[in-house]
MIKOL-798501 format. One record per residue (C-alpha): residue in one letter; chain; x, y, z. Coordinates in Angstrom, 1 decimal. Layout:
<atoms>
A,A,X,Y,Z
...
</atoms>
This chain:
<atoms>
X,A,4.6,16.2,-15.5
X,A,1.2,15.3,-13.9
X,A,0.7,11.8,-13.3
X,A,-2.7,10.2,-14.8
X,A,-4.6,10.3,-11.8
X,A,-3.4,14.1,-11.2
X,A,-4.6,14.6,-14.6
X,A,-7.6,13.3,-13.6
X,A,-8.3,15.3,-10.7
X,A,-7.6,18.3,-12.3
X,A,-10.3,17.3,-15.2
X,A,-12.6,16.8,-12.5
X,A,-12.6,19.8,-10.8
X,A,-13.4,21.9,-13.8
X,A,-17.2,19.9,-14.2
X,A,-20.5,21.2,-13.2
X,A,-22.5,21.7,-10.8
X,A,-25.9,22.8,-10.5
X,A,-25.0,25.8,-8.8
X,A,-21.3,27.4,-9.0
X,A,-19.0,27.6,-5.7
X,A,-18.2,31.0,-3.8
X,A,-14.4,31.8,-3.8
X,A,-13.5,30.8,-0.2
X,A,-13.7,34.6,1.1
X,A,-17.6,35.1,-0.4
X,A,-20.4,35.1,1.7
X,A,-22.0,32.4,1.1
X,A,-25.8,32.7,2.1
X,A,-27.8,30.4,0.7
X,A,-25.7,28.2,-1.0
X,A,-25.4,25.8,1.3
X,A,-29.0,24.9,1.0
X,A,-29.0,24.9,-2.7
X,A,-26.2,22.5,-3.1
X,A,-27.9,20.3,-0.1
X,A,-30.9,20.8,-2.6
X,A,-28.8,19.4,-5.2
X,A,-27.4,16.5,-3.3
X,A,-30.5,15.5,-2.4
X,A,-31.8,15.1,-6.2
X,A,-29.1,13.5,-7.0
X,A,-24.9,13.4,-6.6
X,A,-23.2,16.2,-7.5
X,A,-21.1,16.4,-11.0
X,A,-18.9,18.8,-10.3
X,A,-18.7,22.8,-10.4
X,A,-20.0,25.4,-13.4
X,A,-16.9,27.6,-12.7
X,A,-13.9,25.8,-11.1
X,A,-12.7,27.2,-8.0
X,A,-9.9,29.1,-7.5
X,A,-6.4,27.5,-8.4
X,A,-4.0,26.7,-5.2
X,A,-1.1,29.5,-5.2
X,A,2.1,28.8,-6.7
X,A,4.8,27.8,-4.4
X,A,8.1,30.0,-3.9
X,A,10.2,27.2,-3.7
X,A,11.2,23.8,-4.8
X,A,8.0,21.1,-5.3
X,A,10.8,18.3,-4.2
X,A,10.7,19.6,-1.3
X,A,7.4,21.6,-1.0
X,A,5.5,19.2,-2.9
X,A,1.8,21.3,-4.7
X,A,-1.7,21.1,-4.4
X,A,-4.2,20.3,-7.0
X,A,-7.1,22.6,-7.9
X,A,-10.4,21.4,-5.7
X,A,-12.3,18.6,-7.2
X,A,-16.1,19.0,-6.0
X,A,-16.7,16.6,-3.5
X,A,-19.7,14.6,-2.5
X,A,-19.9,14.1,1.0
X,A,-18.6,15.7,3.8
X,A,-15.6,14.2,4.9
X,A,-16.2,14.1,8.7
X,A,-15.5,10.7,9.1
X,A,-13.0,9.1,6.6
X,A,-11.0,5.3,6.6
X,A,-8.8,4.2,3.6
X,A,-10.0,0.7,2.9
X,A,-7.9,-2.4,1.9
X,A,-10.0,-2.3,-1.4
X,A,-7.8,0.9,-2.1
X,A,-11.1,3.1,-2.1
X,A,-11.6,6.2,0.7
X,A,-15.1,5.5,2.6
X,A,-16.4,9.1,4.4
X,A,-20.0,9.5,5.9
X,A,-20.7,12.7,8.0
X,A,-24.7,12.8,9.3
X,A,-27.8,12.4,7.7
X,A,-29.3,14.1,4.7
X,A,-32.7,13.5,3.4
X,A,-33.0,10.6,5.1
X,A,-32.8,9.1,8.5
X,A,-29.5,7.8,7.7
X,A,-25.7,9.3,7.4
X,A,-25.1,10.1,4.0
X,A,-21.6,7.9,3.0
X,A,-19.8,7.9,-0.2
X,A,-16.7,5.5,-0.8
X,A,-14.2,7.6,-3.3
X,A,-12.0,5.8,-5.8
X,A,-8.4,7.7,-6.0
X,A,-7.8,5.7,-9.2
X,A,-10.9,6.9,-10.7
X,A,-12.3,9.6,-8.9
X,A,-15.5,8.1,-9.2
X,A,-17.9,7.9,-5.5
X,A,-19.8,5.1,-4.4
X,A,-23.1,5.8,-2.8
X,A,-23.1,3.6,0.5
X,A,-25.4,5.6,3.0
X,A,-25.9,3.9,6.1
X,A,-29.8,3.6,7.2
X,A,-28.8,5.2,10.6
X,A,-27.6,8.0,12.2
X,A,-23.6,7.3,12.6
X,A,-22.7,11.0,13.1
X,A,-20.1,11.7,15.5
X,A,-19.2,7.4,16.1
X,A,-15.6,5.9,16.7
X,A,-14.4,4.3,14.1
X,A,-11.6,1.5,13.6
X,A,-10.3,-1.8,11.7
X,A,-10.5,-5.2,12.6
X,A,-7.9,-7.8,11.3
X,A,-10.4,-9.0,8.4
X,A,-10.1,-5.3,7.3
X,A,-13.6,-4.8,7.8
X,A,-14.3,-1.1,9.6
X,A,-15.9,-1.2,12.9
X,A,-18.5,1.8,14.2
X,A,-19.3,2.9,17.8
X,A,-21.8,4.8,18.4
X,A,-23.3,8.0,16.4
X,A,-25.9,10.8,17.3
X,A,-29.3,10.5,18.4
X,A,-31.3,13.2,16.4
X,A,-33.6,13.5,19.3
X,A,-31.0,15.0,21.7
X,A,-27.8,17.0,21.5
X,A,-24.9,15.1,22.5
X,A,-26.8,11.9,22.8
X,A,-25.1,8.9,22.2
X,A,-26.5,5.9,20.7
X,A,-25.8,2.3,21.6
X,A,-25.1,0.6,18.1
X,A,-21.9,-0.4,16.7
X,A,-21.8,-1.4,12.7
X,A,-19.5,-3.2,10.3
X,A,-18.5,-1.5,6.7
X,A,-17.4,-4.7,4.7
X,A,-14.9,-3.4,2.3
X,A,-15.4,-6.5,-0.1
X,A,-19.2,-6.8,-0.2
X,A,-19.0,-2.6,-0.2
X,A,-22.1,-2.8,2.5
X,A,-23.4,-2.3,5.9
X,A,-24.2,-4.5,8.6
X,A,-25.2,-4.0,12.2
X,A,-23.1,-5.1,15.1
X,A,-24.0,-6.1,18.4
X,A,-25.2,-3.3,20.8
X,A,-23.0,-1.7,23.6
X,A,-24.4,-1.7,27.1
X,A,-25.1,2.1,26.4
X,A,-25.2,5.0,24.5
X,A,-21.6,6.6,23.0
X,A,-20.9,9.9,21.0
X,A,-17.8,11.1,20.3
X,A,-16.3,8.0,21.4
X,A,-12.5,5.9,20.8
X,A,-12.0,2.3,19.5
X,A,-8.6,1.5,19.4
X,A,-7.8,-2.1,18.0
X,A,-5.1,-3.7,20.6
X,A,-2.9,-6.5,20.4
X,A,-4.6,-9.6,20.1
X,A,-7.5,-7.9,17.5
X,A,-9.5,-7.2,19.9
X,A,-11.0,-3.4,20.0
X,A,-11.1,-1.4,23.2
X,A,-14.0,0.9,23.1
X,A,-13.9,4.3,25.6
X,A,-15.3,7.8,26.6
X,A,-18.4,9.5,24.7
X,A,-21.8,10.9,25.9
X,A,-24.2,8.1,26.6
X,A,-27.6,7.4,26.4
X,A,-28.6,10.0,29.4
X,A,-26.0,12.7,27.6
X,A,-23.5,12.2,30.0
X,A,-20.0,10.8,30.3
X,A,-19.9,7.3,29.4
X,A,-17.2,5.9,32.1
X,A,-17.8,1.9,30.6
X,A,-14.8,0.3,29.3
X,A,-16.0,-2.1,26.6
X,A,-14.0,-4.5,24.7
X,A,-15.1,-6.2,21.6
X,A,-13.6,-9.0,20.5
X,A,-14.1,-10.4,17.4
X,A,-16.0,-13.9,17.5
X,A,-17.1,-13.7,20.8
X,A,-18.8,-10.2,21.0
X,A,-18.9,-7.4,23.5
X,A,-17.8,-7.3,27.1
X,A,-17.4,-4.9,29.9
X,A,-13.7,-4.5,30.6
X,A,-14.0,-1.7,33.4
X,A,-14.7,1.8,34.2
X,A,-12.7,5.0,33.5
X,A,-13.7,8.6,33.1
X,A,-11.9,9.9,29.8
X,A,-12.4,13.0,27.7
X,A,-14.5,13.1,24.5
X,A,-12.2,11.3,21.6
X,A,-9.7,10.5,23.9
X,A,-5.8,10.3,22.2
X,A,-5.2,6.5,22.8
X,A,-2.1,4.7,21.4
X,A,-1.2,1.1,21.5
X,A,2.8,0.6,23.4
X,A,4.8,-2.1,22.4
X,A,4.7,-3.4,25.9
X,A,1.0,-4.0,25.6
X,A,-0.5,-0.9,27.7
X,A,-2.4,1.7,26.1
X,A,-1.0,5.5,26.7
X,A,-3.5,7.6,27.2
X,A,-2.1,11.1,26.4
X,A,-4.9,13.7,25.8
X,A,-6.9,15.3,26.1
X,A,-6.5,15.8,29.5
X,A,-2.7,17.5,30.7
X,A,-2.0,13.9,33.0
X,A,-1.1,11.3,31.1
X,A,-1.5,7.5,31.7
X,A,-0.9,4.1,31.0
X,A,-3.8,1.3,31.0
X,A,-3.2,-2.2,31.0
X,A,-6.4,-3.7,29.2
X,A,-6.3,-7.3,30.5
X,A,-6.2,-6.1,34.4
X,A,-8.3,-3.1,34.3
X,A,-5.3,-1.3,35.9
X,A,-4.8,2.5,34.8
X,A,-1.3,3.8,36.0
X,A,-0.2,7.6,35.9
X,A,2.5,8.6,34.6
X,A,3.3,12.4,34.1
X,A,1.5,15.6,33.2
X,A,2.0,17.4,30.0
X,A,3.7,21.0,29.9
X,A,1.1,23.0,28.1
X,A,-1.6,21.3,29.9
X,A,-5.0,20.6,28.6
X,A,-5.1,20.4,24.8
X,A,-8.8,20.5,23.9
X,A,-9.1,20.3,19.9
X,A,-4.9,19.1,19.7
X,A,-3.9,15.7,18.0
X,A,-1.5,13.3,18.8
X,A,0.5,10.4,16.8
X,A,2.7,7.4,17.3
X,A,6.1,9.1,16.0
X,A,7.3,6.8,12.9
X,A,10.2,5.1,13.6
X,A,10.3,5.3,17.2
X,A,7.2,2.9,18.7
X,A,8.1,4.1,22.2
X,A,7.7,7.9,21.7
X,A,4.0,9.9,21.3
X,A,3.8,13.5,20.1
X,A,1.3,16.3,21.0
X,A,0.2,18.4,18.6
X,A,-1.1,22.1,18.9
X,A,-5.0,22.7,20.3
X,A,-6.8,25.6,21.7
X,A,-7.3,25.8,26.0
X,A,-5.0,28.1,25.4
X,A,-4.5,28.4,21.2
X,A,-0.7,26.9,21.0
X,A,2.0,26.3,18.6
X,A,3.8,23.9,20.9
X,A,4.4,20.1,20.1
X,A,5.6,17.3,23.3
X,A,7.1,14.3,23.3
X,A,7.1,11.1,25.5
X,A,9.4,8.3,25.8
X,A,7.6,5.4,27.0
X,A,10.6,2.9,26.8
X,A,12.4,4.8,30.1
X,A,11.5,4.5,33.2
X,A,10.5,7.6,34.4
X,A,9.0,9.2,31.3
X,A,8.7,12.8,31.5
X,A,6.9,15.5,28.5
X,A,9.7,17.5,27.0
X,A,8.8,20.4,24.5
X,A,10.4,19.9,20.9
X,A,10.1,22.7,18.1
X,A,7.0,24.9,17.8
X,A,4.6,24.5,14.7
X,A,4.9,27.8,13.0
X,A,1.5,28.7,13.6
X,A,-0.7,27.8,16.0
X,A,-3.7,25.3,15.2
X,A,-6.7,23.6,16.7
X,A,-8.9,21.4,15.0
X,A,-6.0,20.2,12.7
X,A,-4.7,16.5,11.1
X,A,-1.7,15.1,11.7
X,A,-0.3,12.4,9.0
X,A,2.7,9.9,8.8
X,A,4.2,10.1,5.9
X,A,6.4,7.2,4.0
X,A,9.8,9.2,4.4
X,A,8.9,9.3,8.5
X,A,8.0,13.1,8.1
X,A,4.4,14.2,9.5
X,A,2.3,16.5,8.3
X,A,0.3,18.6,9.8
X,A,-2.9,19.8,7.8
X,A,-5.9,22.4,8.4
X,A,-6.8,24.0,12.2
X,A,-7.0,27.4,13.2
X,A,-7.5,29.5,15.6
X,A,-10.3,31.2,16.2
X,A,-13.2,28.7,17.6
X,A,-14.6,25.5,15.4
X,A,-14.5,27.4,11.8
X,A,-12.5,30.8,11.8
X,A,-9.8,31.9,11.1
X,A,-8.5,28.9,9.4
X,A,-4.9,28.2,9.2
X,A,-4.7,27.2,5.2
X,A,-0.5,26.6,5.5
X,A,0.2,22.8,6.1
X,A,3.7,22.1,7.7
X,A,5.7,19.4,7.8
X,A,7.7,17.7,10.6
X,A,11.0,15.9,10.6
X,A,11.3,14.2,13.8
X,A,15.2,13.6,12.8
X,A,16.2,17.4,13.1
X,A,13.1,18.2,15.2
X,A,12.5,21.5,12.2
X,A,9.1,22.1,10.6
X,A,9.0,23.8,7.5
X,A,5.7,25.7,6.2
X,A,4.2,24.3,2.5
X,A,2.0,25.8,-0.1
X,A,-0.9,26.6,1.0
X,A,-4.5,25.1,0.4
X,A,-7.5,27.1,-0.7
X,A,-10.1,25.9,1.5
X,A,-10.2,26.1,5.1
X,A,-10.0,22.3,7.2
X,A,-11.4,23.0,10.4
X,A,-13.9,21.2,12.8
X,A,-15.5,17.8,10.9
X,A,-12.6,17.7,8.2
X,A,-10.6,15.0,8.0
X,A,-6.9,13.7,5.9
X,A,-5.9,10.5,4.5
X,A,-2.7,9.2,3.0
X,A,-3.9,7.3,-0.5
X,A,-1.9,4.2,-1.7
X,A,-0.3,6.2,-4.3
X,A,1.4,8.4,-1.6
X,A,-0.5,11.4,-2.0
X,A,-2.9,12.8,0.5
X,A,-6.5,13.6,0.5
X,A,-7.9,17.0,2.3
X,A,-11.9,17.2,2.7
X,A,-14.8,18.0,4.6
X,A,-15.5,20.8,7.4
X,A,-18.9,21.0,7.4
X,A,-18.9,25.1,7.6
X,A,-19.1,27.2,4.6
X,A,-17.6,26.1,0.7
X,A,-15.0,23.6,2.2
X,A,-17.9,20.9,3.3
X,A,-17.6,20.6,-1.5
X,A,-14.3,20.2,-2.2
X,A,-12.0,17.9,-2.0
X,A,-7.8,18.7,-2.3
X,A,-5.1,16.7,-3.1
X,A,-1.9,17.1,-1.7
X,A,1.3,15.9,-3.6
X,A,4.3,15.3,-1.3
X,A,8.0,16.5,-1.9
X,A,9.0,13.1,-2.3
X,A,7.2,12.3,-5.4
X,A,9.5,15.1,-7.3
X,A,12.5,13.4,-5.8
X,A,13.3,10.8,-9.0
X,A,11.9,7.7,-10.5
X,A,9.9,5.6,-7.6
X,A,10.8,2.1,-6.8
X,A,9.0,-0.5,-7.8
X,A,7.1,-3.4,-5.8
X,A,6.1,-5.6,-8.5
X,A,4.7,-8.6,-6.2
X,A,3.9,-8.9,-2.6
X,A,2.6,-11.7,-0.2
X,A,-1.4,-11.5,0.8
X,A,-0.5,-12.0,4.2
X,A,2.7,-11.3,6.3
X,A,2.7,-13.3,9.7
X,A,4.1,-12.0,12.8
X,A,8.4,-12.4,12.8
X,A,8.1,-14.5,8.9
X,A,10.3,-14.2,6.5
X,A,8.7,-13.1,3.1
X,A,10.1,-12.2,-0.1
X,A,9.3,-8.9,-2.4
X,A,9.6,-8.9,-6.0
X,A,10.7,-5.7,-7.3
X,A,13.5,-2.8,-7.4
X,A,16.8,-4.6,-5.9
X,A,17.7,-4.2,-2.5
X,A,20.8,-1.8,-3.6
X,A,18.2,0.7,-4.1
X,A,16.4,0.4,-1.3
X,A,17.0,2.4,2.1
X,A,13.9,1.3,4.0
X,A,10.6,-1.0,3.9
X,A,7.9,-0.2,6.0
X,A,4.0,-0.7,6.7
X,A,1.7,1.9,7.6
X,A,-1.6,1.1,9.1
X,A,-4.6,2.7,7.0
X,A,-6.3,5.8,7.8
X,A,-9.9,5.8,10.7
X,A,-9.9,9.5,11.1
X,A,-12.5,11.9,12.7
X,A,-12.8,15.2,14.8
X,A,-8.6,15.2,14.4
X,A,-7.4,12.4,15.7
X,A,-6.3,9.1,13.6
X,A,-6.2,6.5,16.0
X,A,-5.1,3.5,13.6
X,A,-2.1,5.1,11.9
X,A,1.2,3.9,12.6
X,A,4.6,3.4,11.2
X,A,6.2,-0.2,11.8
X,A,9.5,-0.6,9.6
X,A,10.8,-4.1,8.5
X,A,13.8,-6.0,8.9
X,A,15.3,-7.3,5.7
X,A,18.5,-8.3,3.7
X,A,20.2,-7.0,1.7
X,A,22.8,-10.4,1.2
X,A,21.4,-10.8,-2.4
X,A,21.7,-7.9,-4.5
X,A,18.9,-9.5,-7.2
X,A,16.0,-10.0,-4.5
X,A,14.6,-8.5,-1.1
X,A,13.5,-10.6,1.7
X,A,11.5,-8.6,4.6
X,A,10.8,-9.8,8.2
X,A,7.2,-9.5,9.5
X,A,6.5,-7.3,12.2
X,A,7.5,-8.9,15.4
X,A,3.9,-9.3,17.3
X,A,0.8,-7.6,17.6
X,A,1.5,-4.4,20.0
X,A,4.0,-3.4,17.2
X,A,1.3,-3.6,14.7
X,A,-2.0,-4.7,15.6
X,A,-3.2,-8.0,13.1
X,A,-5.5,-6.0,10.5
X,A,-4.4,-4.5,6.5
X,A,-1.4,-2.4,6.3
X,A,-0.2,-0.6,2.9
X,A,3.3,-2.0,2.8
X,A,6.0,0.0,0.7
X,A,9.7,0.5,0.2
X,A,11.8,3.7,0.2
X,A,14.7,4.9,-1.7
X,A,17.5,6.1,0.6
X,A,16.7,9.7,-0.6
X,A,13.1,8.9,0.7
X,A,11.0,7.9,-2.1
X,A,8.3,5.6,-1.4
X,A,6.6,2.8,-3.6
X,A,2.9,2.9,-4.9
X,A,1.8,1.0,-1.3
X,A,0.4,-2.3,-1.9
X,A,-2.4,-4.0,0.8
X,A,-1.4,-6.9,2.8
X,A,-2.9,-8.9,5.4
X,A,-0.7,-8.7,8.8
X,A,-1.4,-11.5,12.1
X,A,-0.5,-14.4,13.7
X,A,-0.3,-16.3,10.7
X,A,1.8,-19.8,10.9
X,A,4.2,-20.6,8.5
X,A,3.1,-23.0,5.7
X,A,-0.5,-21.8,6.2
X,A,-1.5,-21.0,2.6
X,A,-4.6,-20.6,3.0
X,A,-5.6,-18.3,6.2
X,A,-7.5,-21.2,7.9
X,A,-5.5,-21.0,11.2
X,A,-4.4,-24.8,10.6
X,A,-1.9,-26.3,8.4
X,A,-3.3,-29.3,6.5
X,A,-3.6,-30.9,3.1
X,A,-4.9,-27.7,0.8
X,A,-1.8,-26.0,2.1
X,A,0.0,-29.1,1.2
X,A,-0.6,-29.1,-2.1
X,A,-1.0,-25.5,-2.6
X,A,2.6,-25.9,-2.6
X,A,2.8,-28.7,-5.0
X,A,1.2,-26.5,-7.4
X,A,2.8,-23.1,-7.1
X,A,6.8,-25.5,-6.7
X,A,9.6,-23.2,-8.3
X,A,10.3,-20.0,-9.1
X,A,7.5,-17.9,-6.8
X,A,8.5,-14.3,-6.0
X,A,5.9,-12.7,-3.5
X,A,3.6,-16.1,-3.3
X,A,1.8,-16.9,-0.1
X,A,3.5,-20.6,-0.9
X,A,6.9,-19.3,0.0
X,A,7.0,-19.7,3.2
X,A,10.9,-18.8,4.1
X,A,10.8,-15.5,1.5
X,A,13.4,-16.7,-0.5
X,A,11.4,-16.1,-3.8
X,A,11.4,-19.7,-4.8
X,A,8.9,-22.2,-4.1
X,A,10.7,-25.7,-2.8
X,A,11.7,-28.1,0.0
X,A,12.5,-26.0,2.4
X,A,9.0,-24.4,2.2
X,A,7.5,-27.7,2.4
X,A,9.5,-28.8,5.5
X,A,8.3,-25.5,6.6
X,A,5.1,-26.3,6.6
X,A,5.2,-29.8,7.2
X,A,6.3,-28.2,11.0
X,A,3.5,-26.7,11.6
X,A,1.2,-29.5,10.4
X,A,-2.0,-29.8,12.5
</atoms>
């Protein structure tokens, strides 16, 4: 049975548009400028004949999972980042105006949120901070191909608006920001203002505003990842693979990759193992071929694991709550043909992929995927042909597994190695609880996403108590959708919390413990399942909690 939301999607893509969508094998002439034409009067309301249902599967959906039919989309999707306000904000470039056109999409609703930007952000970096607001670098200057431009911009979440940042000390297209440690954001690579390689290292930290941090010479959208050792491992595009050490400025190499340079591959963190990076497909040759690095040994070397089924470029990789990734769009014949429309899905326990039902439209150069709270995933953009219009939802094997637990209340904030306590399905049925960092995707890589699984106990059968994570190069501070997982792998709905160095007994975020945290407690004494005012997770509000905080008292 289809779940509201499905039910929802499904009524949505069979509304109209002002002009009706070629099946994805049409030519398709034209079309594009009348549905431009269309946008610009006004948002889209869906299609006059819906497009063409996804195929059936041959198999079984728990461990397949479906596809939805398209829903008719109103942005292209090149750049997308699941919010902490549970809402999916994608911009891609301008449209009538000197602005990119951005649109924040509801999951819950299906309803989009016009938020266009009064510049051009085309082609920008894109990352969290640890107040959950998103953080731009860069875009395109539409006086110049490849041009970068020097701005950076804030998307407040809350406020749903725009806000310009401080400027970088020059231009950047096709840049990475990847949020460290300590929450501060190190910003690399893209064309600059002269259209050529930008070799400044920048580092923004919140509060205190931009700085030079060095000079390095990196490919465009460099694959970045944050260790648990501090470093950043630098592992594509480029075939030699490093190590940088942000606070000294000290890059370090450390081995070369087997297939060699992976223009148009993708890389992720592998969940459950913080130490280990995997390499993904990509063209320079077209490949099938998947790495893996161990950054926990002392030597680490690249050793092959299992091919993809089919070879890719230009495709998404996703972590999925049951540690699984899924590998979505690419193909293989330059930035739009020959799409590959068959996701596969990887268990990095028996190193197997297995092929899934396959989409209907082609996810090629300038799409992008994100993993919604609800566990599903969303599949858009491509800005080439009928796929730039559509939207797809993918439903996961694990939501036909059984009955989902249930988190039924959850701290705002989880600090670094705290105790907190979850109210919901009884730790007997639960075989894991994890966080997963919210999606900054564009041009295939998703350089926030990462697994980090909790600690807890399992000593009383009636109540779950979870560790935090245990410091900020396991999980940078910022909003992470926490969940649990049934030992047969089925996730929770995900529910937002606020991760950092937060101090026990500090109720209310200020950084200090003093006399509002004092008699938050007071107020919320007794049975408190979830609160911020339990402090040791035990689910009850009382005099440990206040010794707790009386600790910390500054």
């Amino acid at each position: 049975m289809l779940s509201t939301a499905s039910a929802l999607l499904l009524l949505l893509s069979g509304s109209a548009f002002a002009v009706s969508p070629p099946a994805p094998d049409e030519d398709f002439s034209g079309h594009a400028e009348a549905l431009d034409r269309a946008w610009v009067a006004g948002p889209p309301t869906g299609v006059e004949h819906a497009p063409a249902p996804p195929a059936e599967a041959a198999g079984d959906i728990a461990v397949l999972g479906q596809w939805l039919a398209p829903a008719a989309w109103e942005v292209i999707a090149i750049h997308s980042a699941m919010l902490s306000n549970g809402q999916v904000l994608q911009y891609s470039f301008p449209g009538d105006g000197p602005g990119s056109r951005a649109r924040m999409w509801n999951p819950a609703t299906g309803v989009f949120t016009p938020v266009d930007m009064e510049s051009d952000i085309f082609c920008s970096g894109l990352t969290f901070l640890a107040d959950g607001s998103l953080y731009v670098t860069g875009g395109n200057n539409t006086h110049c191909e490849a041009q970068g431009r020097v701005v950076t911009n804030f998307f407040d979440p809350n406020t749903q608006s725009w806000s310009p940042g401080e400027l970088m000390l020059d231009g950047r297209w096709y840049p990475t920001p990847l949020k460290i440690g300590d929450g501060s954001v190190i910003i690399t690579s893209g064309r600059n203002s002269d259209c050529e390689s930008n070799l400044l290292i920048e580092r923004y930290v919140p509060g205190s505003g931009l700085q030079l941090n060095g000079m390095h010479e990196l490919a465009l959208f460099p694959f970045l990842h944050l260790m648990p050792s501090g470093l950043i491992a630098h592992v594509g595009l480029e075939n030699l693979t490093s190590l940088y050490d942000p606070d000294t400025d000290q890059w370090s190499p450390v081995a070369f990759t087997n297939h060699g340079y992976r223009c148009d591959g993708t890389s992720v963190l592998v969940p459950g193992y913080p130490n280990l990076v995997m390499i993904i497909g990509g063209g320079c040759p077209m490949t099938n071929t998947c790495e893996f690095i161990n950054f926990s040994i002392p030597a680490p070397q690249w050793n092959y694991t299992a091919p993809m089924n089919h070879p890719r470029a230009h495709a998404d990789v996703l972590i999925l709550p049951d540690k699984t990734l899924l590998v979505v769009g690419g193909g293989t014949d330059g930035t739009y043909g020959n799409p590959q429309l068959i996701p596969e899905l990887f268990d990095p326990q028996t190193q197997t992929w297995t092929e899934l039902p396959p989409q209907v439209y082609g996810r090629m150069y300038h799409s992008t995927t994100v993993l919604l709270p609800d566990g599903r995933v969303l599949s858009a953009g491509q800005d080439n042909g009928p796929s730039r219009f559509f939207g797809e939802i993918y439903e996961p094997p694990y939501l036909f597994r059984g009955p989902r637990p249930q988190l039924t209340a959850v701290p705002r904030r989880v600090g670094y190695g705290n105790p907190f306590s979850i109210a919901g399905t009884p730790a007997a049925g639960i075989g894991a609880i994890g966080l997963i960092a919210p999606t900054t995707n564009t041009h295939s890589f998703n350089n926030s996403q990462r697994y980090v699984e909790l600690d807890f106990d399992t000593l009383d059968p009636d109540a779950l108590t979870a560790t935090g994570p245990q410091d900020g190069n396991y999980a940078p501070p910022g909003y992470y959708m926490l969940f649990i997982v049934t030992p047969d792998g089925v996730p929770s709905i995900f529910q937002f919390v606020q991760v950092g160095p937060w101090l026990s007994g500090d109720i209310d975020g200020d950084g200090a413990i003093g006399i509002v945290d004092f008699l938050q407690i007071l107020a919320a004494w007794g049975p408190c399942a979830g609160c911020d005012e339990d402090v040791n997770g035990d689910a009850t509000v009382g005099i440990l909690d206040l010794l707790l905080m009386l600790g910390n008292w500054t």
